[in-house]
VOBA-1610 file (N, C-alpha, C; in pm, whole numbers, padded with zeros to 5 digits, always signed):
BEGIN
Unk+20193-08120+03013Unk+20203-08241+02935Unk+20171-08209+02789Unk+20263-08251+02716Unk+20238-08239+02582Unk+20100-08328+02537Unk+20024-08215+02441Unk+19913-08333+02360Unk+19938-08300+02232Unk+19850-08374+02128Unk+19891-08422+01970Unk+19693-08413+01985Unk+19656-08380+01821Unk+19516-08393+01790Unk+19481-08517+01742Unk+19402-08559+01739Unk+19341-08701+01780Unk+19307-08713+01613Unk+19348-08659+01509Unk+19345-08701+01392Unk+19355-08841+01382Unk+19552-08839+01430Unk+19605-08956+01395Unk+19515-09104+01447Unk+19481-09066+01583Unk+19365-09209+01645Unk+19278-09202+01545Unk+19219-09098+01495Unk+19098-09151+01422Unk+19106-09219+01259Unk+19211-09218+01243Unk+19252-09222+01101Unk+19288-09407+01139Unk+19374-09415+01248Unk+19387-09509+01264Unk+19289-09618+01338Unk+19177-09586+01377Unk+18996-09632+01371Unk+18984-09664+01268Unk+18981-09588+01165Unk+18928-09611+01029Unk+19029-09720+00932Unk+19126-09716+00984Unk+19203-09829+00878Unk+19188-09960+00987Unk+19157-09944+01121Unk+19148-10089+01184Unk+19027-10150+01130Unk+18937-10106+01110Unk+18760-10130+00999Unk+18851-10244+00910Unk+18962-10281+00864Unk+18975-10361+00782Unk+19030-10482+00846Unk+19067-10512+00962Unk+19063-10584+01081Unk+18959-10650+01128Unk+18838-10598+01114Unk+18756-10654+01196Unk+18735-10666+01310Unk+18590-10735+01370Unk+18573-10768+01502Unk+18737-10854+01585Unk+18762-10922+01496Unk+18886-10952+01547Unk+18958-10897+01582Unk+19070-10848+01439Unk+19109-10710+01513Unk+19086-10659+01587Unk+18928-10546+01601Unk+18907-10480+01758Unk+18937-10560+01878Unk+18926-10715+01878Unk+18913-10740+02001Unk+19063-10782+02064Unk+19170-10785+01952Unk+19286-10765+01966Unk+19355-10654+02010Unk+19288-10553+01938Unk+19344-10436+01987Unk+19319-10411+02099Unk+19227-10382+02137Unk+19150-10400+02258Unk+19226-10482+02416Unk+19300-10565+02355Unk+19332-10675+02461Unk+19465-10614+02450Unk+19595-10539+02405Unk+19691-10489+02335Unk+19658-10355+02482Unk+19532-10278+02508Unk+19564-10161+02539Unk+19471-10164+02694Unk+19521-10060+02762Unk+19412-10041+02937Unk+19285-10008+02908Unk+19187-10015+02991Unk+19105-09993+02947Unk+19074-09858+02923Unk+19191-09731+03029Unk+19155-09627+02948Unk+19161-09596+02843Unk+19298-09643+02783Unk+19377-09620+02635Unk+19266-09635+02597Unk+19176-09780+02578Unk+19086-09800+02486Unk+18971-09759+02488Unk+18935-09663+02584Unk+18809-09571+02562Unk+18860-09455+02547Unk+18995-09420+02577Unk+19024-09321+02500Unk+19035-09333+02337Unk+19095-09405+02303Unk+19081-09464+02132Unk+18917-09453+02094Unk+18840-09533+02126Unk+18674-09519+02099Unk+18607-09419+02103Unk+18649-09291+02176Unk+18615-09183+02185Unk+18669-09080+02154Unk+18770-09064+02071Unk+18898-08977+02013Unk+18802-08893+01873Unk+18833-08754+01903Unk+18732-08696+01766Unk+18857-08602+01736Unk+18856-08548+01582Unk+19014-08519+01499Unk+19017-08414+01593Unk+18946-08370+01691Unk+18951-08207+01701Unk+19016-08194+01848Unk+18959-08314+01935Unk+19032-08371+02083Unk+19184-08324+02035Unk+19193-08296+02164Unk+19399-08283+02226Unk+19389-08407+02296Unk+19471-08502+02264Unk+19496-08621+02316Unk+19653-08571+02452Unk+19679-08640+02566Unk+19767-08645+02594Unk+19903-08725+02492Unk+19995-08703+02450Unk+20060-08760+02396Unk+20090-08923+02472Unk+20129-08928+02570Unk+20156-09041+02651Unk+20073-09187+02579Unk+19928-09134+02627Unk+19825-09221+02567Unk+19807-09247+02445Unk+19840-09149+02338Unk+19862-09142+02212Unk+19972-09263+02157Unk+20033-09222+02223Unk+20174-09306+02181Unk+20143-09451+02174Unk+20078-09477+02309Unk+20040-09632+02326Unk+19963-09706+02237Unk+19863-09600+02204Unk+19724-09620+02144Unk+19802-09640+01986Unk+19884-09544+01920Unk+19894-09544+01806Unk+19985-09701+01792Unk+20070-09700+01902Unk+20186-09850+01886Unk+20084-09967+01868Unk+19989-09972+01928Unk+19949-10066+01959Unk+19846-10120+01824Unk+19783-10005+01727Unk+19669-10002+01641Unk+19813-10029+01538Unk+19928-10002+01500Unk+20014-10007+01476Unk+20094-10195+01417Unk+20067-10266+01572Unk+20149-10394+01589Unk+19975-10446+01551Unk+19890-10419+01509Unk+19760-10534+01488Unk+19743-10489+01353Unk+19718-10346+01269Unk+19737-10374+01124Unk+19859-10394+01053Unk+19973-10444+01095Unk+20091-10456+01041Unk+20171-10551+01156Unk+20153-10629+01143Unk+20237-10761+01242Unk+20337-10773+01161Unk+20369-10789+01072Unk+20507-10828+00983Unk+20564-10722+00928Unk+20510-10616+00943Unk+20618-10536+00908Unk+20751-10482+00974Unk+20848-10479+00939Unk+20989-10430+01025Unk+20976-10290+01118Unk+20862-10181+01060Unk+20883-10090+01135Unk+20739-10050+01106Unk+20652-10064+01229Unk+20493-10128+01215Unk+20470-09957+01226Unk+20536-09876+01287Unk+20474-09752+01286Unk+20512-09648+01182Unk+20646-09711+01106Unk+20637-09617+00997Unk+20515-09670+00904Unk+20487-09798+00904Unk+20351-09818+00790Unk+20231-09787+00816Unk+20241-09749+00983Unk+20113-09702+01016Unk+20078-09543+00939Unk+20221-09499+00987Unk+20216-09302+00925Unk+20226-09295+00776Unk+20257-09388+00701Unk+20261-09426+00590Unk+20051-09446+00555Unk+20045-09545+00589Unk+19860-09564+00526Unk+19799-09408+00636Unk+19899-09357+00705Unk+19768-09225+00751Unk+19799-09144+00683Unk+19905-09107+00596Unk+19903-09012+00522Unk+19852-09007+00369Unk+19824-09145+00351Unk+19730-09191+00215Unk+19587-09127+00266Unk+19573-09167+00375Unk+19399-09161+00394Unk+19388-09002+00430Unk+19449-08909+00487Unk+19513-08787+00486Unk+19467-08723+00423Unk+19558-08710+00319Unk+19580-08655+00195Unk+19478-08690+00113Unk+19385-08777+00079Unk+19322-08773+00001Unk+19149-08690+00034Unk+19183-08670+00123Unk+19053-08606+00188Unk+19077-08426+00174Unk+18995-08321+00285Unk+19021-08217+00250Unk+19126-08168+00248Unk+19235-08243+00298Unk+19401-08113+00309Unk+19471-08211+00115Unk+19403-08258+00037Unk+19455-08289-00070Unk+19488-08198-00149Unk+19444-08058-00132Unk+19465-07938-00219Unk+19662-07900-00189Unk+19687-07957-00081Unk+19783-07918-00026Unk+19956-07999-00076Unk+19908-08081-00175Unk+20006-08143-00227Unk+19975-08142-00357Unk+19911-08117-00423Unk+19867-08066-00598Unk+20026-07963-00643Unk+20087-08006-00745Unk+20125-07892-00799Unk+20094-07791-00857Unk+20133-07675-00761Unk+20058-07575-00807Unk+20061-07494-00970Unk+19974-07451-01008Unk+20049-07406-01175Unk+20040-07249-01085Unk+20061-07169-01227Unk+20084-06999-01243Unk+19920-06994-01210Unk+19876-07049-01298Unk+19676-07034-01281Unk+19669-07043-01117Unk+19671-07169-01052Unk+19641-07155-00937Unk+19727-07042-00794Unk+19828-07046-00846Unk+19852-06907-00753Unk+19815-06769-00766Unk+19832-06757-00926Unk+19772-06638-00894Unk+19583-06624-00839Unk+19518-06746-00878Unk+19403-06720-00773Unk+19379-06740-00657Unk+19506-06802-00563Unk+19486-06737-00422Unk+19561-06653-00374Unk+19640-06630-00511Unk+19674-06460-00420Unk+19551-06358-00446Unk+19456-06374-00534Unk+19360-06234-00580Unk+19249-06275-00452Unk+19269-06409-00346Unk+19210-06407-00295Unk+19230-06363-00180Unk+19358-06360-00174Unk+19432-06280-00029Unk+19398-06143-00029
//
């Protein structure tokens, strides 16, 4: 069975925080009760089964974005804001001449 790293659940934890108790208890009602202790217990480093993933992400998906036309591209959309601005942000900087040549002298 294919799995996916539990980044994406946790990223999407952290943008449901703007939801609220409500929210959670929506979401919550949205998923089984494994999904949702799998969601509550998801760390970036977990291999999620994809299956459960899928559900979990649709579902955190249709509760921060009810009106949007395509609730999971805005989901991968706000996870790659919250993403990127954290440690892999080095990874979309344009690079100059300065910065390559100091990780190549570091290679």
């Amino acid at each position: 069975m294919a799995k996916l790293k539990g980044t994406n659940i946790v990223t999407g934890r952290e943008l449901m925080k703007s939801k609220g108790e409500e929210g959670g208890r929506l979401l919550q009602s949205k998923l089984s009760p494994e999904d949702y202790r799998l969601y509550a217990v998801t760390m970036p480093v977990s291999w999620v089964p994809i299956e459960p993933a899928d559900r979990i992400l649709r579902a955190v998906a249709e509760v921060l974005y009810p009106d949007a036309p395509d609730k999971c591209a805005a989901l991968g959309s706000a996870s790659v804001k919250v993403q990127m601005s954290g440690i892999y942000r080095f990874l979309i900087m344009i690079p100059t001449t300065h910065f390559i040549l100091k990780q190549h002298a570091a290679i």
